[in-house]
N, CA, C and O atoms as CSV, one atom per row, in Angstrom:
chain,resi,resn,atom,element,x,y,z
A,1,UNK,N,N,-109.260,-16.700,-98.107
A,1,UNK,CA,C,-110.256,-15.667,-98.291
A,1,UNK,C,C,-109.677,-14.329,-97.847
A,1,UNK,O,O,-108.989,-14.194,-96.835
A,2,UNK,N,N,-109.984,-13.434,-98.617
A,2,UNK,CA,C,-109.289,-12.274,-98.374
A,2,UNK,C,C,-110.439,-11.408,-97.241
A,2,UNK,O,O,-111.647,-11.325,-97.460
A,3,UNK,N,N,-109.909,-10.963,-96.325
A,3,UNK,CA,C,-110.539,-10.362,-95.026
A,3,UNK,C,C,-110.466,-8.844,-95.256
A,3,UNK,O,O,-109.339,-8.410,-95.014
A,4,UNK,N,N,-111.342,-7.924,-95.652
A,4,UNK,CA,C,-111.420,-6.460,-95.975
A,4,UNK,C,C,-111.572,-5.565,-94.469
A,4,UNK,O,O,-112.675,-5.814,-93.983
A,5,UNK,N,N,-110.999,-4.877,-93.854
A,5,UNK,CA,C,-111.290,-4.236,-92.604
A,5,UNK,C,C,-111.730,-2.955,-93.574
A,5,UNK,O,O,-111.720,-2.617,-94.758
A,6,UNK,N,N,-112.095,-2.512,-92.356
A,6,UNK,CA,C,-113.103,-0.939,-92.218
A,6,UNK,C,C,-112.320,-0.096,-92.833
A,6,UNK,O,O,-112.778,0.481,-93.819
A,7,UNK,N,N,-110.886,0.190,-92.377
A,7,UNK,CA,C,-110.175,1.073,-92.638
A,7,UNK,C,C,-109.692,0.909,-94.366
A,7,UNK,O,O,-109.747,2.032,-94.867
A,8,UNK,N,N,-109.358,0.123,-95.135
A,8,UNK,CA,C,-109.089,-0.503,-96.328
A,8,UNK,C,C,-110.451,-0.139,-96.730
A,8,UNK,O,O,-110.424,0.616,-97.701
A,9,UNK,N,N,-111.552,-0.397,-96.346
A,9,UNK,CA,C,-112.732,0.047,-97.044
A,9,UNK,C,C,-112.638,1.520,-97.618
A,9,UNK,O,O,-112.839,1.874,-98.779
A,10,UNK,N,N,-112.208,2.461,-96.290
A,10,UNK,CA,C,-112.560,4.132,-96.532
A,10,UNK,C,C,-111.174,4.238,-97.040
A,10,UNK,O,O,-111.215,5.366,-97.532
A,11,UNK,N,N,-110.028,3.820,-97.234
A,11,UNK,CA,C,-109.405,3.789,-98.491
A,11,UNK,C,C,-109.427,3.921,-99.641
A,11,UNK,O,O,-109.009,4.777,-100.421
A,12,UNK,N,N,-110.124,2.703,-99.751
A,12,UNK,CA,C,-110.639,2.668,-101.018
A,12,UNK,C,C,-112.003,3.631,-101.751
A,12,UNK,O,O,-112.218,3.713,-102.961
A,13,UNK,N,N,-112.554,4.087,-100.999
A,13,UNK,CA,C,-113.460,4.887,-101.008
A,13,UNK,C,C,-112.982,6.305,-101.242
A,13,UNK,O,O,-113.541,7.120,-101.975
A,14,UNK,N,N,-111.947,6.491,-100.574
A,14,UNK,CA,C,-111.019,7.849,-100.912
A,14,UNK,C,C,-110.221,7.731,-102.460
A,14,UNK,O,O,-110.202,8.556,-103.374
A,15,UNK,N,N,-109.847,6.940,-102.405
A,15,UNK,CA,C,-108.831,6.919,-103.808
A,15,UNK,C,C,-109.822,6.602,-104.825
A,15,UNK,O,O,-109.446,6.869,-105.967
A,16,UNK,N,N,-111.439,5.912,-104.677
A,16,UNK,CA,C,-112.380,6.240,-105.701
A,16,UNK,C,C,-112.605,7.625,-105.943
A,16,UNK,O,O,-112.451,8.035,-107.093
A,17,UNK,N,N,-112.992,8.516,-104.915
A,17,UNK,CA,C,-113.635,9.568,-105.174
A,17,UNK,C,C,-112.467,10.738,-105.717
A,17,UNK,O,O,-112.582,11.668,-106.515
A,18,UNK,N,N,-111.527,10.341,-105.064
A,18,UNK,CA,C,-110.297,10.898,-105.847
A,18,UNK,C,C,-109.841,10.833,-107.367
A,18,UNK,O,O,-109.570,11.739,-108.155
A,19,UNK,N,N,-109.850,9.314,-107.525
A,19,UNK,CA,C,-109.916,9.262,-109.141
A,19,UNK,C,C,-111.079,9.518,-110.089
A,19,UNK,O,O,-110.981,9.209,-111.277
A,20,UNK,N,N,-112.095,10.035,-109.628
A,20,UNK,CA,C,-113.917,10.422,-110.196
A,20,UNK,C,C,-113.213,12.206,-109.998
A,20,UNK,O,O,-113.127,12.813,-111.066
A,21,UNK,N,N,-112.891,12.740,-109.117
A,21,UNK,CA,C,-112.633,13.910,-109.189
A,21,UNK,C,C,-111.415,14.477,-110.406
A,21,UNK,O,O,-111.415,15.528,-111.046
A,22,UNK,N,N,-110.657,13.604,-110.417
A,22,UNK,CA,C,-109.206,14.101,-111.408
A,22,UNK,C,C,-109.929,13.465,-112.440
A,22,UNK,O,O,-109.916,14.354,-113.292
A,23,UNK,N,N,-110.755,12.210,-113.097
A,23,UNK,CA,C,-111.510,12.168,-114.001
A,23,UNK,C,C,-112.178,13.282,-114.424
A,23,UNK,O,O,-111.915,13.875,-115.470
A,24,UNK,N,N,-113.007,13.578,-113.671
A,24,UNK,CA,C,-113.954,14.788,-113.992
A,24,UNK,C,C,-113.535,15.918,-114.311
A,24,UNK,O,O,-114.304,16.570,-115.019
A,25,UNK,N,N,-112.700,16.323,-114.071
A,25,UNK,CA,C,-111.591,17.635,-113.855
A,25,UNK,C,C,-110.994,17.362,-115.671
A,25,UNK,O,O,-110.957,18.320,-116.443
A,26,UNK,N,N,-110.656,16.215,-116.029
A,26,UNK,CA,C,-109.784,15.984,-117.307
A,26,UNK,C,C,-111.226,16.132,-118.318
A,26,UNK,O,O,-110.881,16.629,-119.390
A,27,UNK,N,N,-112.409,15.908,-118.292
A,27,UNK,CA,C,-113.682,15.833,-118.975
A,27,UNK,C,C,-114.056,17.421,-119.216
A,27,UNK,O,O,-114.440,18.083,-120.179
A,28,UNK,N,N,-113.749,17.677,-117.868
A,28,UNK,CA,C,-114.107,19.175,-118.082
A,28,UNK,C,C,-113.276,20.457,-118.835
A,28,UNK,O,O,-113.735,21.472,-119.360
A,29,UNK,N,N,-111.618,19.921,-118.646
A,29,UNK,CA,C,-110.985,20.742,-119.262
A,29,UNK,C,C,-111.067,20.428,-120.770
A,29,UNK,O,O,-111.193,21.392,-121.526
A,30,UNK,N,N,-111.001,19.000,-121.369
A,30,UNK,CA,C,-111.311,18.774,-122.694
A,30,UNK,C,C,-112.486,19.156,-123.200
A,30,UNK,O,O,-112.522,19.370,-124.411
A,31,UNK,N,N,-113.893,19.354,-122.280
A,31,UNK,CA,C,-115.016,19.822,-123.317
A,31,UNK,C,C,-114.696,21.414,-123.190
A,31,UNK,O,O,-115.653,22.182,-123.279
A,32,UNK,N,N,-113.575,21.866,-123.014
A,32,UNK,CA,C,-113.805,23.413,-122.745
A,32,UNK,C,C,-112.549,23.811,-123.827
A,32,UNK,O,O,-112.267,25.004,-123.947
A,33,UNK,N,N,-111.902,22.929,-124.505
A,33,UNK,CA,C,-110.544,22.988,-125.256
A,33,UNK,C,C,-111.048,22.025,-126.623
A,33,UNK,O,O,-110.290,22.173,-127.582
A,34,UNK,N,N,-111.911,21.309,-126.803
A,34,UNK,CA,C,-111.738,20.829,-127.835
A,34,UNK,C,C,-112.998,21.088,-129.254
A,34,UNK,O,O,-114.189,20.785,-129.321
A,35,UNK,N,N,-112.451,21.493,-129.839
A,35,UNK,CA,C,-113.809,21.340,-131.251
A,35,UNK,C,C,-114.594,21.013,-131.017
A,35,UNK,O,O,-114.820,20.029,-130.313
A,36,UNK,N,N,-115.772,22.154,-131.835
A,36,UNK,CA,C,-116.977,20.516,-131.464
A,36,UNK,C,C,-116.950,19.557,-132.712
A,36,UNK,O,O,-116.670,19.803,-133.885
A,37,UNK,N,N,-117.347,18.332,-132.066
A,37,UNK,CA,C,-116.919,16.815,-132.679
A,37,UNK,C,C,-117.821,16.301,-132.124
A,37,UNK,O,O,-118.643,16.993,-131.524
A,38,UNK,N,N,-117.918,14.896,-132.173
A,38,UNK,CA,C,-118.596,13.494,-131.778
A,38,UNK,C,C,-118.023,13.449,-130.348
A,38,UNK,O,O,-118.842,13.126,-129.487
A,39,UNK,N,N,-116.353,13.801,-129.800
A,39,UNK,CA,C,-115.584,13.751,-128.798
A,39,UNK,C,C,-116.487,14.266,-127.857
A,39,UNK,O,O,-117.156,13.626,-127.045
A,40,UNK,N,N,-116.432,16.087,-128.123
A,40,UNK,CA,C,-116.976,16.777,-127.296
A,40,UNK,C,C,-118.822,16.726,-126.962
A,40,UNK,O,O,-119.337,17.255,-125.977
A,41,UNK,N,N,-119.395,16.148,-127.779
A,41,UNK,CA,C,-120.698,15.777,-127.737
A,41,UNK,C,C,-120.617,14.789,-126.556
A,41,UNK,O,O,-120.885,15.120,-125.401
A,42,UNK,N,N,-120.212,13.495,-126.943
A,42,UNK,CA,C,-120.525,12.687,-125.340
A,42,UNK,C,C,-119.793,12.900,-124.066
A,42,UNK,O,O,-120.032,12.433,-122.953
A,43,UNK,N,N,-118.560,13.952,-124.583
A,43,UNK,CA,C,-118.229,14.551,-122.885
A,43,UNK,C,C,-118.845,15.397,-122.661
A,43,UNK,O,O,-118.534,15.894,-121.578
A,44,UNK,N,N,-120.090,16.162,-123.429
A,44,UNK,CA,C,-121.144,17.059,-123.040
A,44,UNK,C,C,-122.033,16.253,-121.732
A,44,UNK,O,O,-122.224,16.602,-120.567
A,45,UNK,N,N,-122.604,14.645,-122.746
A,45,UNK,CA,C,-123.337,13.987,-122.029
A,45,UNK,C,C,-123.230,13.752,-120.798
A,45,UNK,O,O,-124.130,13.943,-119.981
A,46,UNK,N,N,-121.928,13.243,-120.508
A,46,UNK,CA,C,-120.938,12.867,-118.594
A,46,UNK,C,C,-120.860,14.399,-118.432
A,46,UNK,O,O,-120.369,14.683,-117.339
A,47,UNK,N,N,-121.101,15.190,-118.977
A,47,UNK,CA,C,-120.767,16.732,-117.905
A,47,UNK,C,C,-122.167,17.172,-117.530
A,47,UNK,O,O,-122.408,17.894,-116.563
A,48,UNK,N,N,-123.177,16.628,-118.458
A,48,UNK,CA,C,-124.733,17.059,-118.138
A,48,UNK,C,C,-124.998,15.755,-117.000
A,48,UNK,O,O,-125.965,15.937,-116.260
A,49,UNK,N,N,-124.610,15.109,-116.900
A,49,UNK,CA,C,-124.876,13.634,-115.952
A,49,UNK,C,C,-124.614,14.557,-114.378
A,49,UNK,O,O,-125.429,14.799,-113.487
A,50,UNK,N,N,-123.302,14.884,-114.477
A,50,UNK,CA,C,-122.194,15.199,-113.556
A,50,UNK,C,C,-123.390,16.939,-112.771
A,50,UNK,O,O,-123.566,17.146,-111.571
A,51,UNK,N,N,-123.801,17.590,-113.622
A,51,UNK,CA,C,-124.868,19.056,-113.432
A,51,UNK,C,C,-125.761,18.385,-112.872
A,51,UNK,O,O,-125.941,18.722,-111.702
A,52,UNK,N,N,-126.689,17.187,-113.406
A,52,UNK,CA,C,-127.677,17.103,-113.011
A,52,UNK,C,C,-127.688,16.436,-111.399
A,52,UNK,O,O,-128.548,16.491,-110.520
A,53,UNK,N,N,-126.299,15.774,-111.439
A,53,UNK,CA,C,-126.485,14.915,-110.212
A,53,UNK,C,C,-126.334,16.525,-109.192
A,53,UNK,O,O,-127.272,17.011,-108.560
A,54,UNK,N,N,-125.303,16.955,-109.247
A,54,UNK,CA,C,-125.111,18.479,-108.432
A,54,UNK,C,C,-126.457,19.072,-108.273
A,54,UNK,O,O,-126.839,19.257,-107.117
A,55,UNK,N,N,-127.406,19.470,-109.466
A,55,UNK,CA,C,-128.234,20.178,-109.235
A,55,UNK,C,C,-129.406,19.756,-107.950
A,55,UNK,O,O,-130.024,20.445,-107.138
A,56,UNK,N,N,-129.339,18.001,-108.285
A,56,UNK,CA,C,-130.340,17.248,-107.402
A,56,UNK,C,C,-130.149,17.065,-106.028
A,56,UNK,O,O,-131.094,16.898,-105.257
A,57,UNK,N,N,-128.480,17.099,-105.534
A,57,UNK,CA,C,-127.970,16.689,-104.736
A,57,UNK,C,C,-128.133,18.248,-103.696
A,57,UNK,O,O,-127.804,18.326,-102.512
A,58,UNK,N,N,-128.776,19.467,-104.615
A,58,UNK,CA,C,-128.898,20.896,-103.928
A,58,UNK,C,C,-130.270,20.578,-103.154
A,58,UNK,O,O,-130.850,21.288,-102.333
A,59,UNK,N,N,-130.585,19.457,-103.588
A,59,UNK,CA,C,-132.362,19.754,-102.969
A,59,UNK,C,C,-132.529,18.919,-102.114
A,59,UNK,O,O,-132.574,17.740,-102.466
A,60,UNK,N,N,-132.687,19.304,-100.582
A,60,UNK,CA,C,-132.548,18.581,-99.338
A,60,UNK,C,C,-133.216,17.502,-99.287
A,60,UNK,O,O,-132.676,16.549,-98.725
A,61,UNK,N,N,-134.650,17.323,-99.884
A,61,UNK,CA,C,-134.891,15.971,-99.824
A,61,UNK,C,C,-134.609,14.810,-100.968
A,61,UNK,O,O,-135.061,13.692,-101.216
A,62,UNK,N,N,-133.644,15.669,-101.509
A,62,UNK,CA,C,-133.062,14.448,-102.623
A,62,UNK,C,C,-131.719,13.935,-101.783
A,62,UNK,O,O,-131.338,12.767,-101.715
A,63,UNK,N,N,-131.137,15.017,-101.201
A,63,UNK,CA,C,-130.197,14.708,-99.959
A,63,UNK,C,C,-130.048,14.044,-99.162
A,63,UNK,O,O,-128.947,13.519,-98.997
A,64,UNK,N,N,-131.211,13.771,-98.253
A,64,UNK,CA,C,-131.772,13.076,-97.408
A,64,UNK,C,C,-131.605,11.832,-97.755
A,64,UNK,O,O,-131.056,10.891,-97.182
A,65,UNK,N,N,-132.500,11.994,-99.434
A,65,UNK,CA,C,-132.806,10.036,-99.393
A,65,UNK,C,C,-131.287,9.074,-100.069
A,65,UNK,O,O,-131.147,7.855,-99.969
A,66,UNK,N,N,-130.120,10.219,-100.859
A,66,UNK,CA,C,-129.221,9.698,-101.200
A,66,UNK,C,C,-128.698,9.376,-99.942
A,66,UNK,O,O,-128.207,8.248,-99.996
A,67,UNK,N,N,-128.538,10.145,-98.250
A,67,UNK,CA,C,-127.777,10.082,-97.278
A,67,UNK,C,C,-128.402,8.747,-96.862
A,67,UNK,O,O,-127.495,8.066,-96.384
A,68,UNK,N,N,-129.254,8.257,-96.845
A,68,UNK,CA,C,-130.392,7.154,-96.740
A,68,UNK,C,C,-130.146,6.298,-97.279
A,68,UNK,O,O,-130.543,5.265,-96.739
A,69,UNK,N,N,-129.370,6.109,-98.637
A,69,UNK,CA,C,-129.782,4.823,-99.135
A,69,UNK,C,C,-128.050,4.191,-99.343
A,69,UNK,O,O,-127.555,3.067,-99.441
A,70,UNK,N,N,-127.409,5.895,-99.341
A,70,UNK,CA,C,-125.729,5.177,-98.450
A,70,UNK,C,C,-125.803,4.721,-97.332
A,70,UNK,O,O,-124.822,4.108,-96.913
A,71,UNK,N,N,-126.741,4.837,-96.656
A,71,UNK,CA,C,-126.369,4.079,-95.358
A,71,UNK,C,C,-127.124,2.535,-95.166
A,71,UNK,O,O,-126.744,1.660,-94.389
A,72,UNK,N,N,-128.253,2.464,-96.063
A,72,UNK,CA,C,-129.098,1.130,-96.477
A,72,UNK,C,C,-127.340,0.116,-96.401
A,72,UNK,O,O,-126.999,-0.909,-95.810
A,73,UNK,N,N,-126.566,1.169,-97.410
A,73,UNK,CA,C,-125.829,-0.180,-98.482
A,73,UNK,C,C,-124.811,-0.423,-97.430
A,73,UNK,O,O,-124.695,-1.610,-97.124
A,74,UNK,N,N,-123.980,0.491,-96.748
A,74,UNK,CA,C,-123.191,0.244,-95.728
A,74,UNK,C,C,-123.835,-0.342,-94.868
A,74,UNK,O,O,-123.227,-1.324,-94.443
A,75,UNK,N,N,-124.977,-0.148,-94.336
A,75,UNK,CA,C,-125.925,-1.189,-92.841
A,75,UNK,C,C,-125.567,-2.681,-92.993
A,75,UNK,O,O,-125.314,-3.385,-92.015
A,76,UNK,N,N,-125.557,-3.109,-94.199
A,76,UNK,CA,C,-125.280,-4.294,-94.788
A,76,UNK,C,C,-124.126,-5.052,-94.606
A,76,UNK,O,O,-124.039,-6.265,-94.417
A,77,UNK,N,N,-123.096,-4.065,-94.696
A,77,UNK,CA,C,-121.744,-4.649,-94.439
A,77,UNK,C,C,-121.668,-4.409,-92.777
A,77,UNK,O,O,-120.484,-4.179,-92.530
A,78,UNK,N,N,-122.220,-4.383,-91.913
A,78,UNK,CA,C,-122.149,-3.581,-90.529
A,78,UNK,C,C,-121.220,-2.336,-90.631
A,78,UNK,O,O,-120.499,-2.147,-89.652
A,79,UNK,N,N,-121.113,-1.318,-91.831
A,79,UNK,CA,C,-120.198,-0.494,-91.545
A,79,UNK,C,C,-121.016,0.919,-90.800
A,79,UNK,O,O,-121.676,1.640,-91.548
A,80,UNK,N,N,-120.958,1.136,-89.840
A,80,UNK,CA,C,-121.741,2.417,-89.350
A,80,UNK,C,C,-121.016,4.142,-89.700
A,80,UNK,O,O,-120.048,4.712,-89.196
A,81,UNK,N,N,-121.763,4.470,-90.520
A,81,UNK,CA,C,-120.755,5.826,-90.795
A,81,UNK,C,C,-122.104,7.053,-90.608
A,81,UNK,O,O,-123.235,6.864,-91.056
A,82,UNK,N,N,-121.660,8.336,-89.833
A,82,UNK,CA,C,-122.537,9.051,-89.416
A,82,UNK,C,C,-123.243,9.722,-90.599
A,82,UNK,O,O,-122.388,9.987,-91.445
A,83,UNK,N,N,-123.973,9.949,-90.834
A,83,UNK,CA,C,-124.529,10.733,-91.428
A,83,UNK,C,C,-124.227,12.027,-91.995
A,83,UNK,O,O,-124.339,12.432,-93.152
A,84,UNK,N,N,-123.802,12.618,-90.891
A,84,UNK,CA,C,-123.330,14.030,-91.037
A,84,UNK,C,C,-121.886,13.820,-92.029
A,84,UNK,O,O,-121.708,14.701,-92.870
A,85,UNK,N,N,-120.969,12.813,-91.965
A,85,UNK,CA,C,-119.970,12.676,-92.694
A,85,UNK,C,C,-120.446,12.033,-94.426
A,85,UNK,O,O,-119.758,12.211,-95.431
A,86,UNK,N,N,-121.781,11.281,-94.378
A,86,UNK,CA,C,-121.669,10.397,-95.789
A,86,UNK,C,C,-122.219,12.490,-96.433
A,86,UNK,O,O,-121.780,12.787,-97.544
A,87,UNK,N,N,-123.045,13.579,-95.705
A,87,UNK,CA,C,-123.700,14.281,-96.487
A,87,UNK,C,C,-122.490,15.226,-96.344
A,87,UNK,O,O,-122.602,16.024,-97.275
A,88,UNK,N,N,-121.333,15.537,-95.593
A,88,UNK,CA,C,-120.082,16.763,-95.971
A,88,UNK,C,C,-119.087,16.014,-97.120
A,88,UNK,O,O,-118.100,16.636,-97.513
A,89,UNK,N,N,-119.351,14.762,-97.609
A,89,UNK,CA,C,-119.083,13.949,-98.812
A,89,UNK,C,C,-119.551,14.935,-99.783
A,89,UNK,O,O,-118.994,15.861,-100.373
A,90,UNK,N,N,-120.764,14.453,-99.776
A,90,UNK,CA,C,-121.950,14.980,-100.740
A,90,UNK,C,C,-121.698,16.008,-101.240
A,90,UNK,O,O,-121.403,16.029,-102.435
A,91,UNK,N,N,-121.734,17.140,-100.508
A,91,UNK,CA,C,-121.618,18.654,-100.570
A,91,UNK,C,C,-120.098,19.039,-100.955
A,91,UNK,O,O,-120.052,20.171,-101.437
A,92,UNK,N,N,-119.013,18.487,-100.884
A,92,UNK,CA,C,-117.799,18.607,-101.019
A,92,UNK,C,C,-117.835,17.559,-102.613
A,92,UNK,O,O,-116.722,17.438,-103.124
A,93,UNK,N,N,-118.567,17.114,-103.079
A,93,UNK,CA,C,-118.701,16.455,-104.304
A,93,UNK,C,C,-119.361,17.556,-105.155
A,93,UNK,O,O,-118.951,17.815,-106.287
A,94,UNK,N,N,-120.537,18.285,-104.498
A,94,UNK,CA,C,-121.474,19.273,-105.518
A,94,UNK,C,C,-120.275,20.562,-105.271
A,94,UNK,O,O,-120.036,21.437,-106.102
A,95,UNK,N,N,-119.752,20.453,-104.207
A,95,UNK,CA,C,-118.832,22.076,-104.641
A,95,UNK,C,C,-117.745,21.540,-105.466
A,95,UNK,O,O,-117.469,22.307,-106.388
A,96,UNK,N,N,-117.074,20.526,-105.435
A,96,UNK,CA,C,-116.117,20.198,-106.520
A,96,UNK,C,C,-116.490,20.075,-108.098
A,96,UNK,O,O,-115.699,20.261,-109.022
A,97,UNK,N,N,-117.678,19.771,-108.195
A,97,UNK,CA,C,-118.335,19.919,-109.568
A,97,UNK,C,C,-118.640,21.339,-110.058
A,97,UNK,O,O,-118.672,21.481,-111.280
A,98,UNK,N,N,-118.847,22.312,-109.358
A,98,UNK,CA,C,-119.369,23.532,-109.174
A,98,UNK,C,C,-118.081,24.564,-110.050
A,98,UNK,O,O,-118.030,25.322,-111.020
A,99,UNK,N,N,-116.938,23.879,-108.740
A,99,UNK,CA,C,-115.729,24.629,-108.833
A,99,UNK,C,C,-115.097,24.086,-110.427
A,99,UNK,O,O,-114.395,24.844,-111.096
A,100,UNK,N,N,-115.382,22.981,-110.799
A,100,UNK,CA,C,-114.699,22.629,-112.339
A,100,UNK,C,C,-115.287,23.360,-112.705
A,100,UNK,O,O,-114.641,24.367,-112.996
A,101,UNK,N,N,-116.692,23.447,-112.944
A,101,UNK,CA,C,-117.507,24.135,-114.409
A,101,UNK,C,C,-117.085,25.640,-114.128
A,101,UNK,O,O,-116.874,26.400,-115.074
A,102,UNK,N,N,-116.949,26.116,-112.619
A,102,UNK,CA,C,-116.625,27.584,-112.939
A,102,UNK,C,C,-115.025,27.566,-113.939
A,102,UNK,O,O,-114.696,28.108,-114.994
A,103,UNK,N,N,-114.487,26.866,-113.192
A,103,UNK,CA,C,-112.409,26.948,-113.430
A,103,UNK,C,C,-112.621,27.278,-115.234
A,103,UNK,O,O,-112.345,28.309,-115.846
A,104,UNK,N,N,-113.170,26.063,-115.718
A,104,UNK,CA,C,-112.953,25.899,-117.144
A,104,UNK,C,C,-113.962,26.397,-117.888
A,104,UNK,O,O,-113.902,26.090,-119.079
A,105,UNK,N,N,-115.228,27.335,-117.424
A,105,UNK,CA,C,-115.899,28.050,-118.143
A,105,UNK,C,C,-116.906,27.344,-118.434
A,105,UNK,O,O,-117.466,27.738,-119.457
A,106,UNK,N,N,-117.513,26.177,-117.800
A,106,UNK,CA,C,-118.245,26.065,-118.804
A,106,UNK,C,C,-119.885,25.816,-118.499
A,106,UNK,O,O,-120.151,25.091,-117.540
A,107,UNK,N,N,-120.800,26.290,-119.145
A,107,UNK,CA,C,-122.282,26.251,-118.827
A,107,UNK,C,C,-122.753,25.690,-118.371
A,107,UNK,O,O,-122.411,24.508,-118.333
A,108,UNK,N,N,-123.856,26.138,-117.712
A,108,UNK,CA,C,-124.359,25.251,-117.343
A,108,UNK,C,C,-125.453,24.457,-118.412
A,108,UNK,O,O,-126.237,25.049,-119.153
A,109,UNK,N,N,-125.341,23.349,-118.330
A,109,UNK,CA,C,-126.190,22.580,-119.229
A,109,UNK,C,C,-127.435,22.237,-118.912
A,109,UNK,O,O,-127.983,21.208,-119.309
A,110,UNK,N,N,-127.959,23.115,-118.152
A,110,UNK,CA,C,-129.439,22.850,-117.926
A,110,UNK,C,C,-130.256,24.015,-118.516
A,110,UNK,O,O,-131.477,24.145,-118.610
A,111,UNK,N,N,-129.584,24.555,-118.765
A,111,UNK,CA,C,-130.569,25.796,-119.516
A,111,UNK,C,C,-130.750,25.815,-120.939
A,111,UNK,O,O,-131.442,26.688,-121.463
């Protein structure tokens, strides 16, 4: 049986959010470079996904209950992680989304 420690966990947790960031980053420069097509239509969709989660994640009690229900899922594994760290995640996720759509121009899709 393979035995997962704590540290291998936030590993892996880093090199997820790492590869969701250089994902996102490649979505964003292609809907800002390519024709519109069928292509750029459903990387519209994952870039309006990607706004809306940012926009929600601005509103403290949507904050709250996401910081809440990361910690439901970690309580589970006994992993204890502070709070203050799962929400400078958070916020370092909505400014990295922020910072693509400014880099590559592109709208916001809620308007």
């Amino acid at each position: 049986m393979l035995v997962v420690s704590e540290m291998q966990i936030f590993v892996w947790l880093g090199g997820a959010l790492l590869a969701a960031n250089v994902l996102a980053m490649v979505l964003f420069v292609l809907f800002s470079k390519l024709p519109d097509s069928r292509l750029k239509e459903s990387i519209r969709s994952i870039i309006f996904e990607l706004d809306k989660f940012a926009d929600s994640m601005e509103n403290a009690e949507k904050r709250r209950i996401a910081i809440q229900q990361i910690n439901d899922i970690l309580g589970w594994r006994k992993i204890l992680v502070p709070s203050a760290l799962i929400g400078w995640i958070i916020d370092a996720e909505v400014a990295a989304i922020r910072k693509m759509q400014k880099s590559t121009d592109t709208p916001n899709l809620h308007e």
